[in-house]
N, C-alpha and C positions, 0 to 999 in steps of 0.2 A: 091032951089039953096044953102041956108044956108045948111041945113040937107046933102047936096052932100059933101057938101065942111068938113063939120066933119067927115062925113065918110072915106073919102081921108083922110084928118087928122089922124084919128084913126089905118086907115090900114099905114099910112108912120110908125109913131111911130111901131107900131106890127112890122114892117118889119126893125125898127129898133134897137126895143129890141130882136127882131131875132140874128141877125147879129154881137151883143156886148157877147153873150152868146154861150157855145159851141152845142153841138148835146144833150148831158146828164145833164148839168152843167148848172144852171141857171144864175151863176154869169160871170163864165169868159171863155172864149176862149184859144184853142192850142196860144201858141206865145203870149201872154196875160203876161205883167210882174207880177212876182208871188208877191202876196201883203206881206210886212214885219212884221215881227214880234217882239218886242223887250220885253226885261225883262222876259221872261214869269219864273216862278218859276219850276223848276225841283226837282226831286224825291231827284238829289242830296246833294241838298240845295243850289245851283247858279242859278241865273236869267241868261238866254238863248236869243240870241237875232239871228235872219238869220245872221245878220252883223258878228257874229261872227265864220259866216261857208265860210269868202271871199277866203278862200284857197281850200276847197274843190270844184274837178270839174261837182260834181252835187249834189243835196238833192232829198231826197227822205222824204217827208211829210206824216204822216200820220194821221189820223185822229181815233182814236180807244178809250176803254174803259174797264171795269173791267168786265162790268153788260149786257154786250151784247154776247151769246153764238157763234155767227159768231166771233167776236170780239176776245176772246179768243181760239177757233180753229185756227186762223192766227199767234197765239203768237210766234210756236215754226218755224215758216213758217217766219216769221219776223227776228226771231232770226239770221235762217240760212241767209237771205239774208243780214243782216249785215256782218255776216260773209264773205262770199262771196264776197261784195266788198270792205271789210274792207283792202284791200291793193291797192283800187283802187282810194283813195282820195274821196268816197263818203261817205256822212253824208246821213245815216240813224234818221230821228228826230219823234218822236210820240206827240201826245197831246192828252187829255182830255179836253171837257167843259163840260160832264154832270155835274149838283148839285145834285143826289140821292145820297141818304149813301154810298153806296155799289160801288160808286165814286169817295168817298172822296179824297182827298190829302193822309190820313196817310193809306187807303187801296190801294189806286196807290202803295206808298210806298210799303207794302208788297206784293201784289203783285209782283211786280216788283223783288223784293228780291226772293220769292218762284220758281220762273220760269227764273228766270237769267237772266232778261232783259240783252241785249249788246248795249242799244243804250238809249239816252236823255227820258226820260217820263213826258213830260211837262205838265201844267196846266193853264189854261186860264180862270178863273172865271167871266171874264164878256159876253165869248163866240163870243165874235168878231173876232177871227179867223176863227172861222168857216164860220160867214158871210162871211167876206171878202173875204174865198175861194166858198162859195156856196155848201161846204160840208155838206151832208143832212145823212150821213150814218157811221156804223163804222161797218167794218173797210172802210177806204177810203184811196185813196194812188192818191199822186200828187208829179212828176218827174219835178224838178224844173233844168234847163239846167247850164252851166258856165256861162251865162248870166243872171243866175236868172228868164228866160220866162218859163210858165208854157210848157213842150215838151210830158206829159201825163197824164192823170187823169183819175182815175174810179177804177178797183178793181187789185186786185196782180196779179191773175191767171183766170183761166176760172171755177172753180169749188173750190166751199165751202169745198169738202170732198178733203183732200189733196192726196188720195190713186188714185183719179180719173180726178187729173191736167195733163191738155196734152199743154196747150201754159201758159206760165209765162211773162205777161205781161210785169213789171215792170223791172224785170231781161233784159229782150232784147231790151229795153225803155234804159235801161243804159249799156248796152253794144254798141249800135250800138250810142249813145252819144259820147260815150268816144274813138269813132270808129271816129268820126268827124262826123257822116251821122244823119239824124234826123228818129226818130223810123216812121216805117211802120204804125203800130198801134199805135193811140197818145188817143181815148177817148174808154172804156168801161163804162157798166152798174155798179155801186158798189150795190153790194149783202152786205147784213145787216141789224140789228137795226138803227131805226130810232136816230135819234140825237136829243135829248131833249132840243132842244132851249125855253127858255123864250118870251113869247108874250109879245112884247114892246108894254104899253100900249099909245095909242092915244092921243096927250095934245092936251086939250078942249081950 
């Protein structure tokens, strides 16, 4: 009877850590308030906070890196989608947490300089942003609505090689937002390097 009743147990939790999580996404679900961010240090030398995007009518999160080759074939792909809704009130925002060299803060920096970023290149050192989104990949991209609920998550487009893009995720995520309507497609698979999280260790 004991052994029944933990098993019950067991599957209710399962079926409830199911249900707090989306289809791809281990942390959070479509409609899921997009968790905040504050301070975080930018390429430009200003600490960046969501709070400080309460006029724009959606964000567009990314999650990306210097040291990941998918990561930089999205650069000039990132570029242009600033551009493109750059008159439409939305904030395009990137972050880093890797700690590898070739991560650093002062190569974000040039980076960022060699390739013309047009949009925030933030830096999170303790890597809690990424927790907090359940973000496991770079590049990663999370369509945050006028309410700030997470309205899509997963990768930009359907293909790595930008020659052979046929649907643009992100792009019709924020067009049909700013449309009033909520995107069609709200979760894909994000293609890429894995994201270098630190293993928090266990207190004994």
């Amino acid at each position: 009877m004991v052994s029944r009743l933990i098993s019950i147990g067991l599957f209710t939790l399962t079926l409830v850590s199911v249900s707090i999580a989306g289809e791809y996404n281990p942390v959070l679900s479509i409609g899921d308030p997009a968790p905040s961010w504050k301070e975080l240090p930018g390429i430009d030398g200003k600490p960046h906070s969501l709070a400080d995007l309460k006029q724009s009518k959606a964000v567009v999160l990314v999650f990306t890196c210097n040291s990941c080759p998918y990561a930089v074939d999205y650069e000039q792909r990132m570029i242009a989608l600033t551009k493109q809704f750059s008159t439409k009130e939305v904030a395009v925002v990137a972050v880093n947490v890797n700690k590898v060299p070739e991560d650093s803060f002062d190569e974000m920096k040039a980076r960022a300089k060699s390739q013309g970023f047009n949009f925030p290149y933030l830096f999170d050192e303790t890597q809690q942003i990424a927790r907090d989104y359940g973000a496991t990949y770079t590049p990663e991209f999370f369509v945050l609505d006028g309410e700030r609920k997470i309205a899509y998550m997963g990768s930009l487009d359907d293909s790595p090689a930008a020659d052979k893009v046929t649907k643009q995720y992100v792009a019709t995520a924020l067009t049909a937002l700013l449309e009033g309507k909520q995107p069609t497609v709200t979760e894909t698979v994000a293609i890429g390097c894995r994201i270098r999280l630190e293993r928090k260790r266990r207190k004994r």
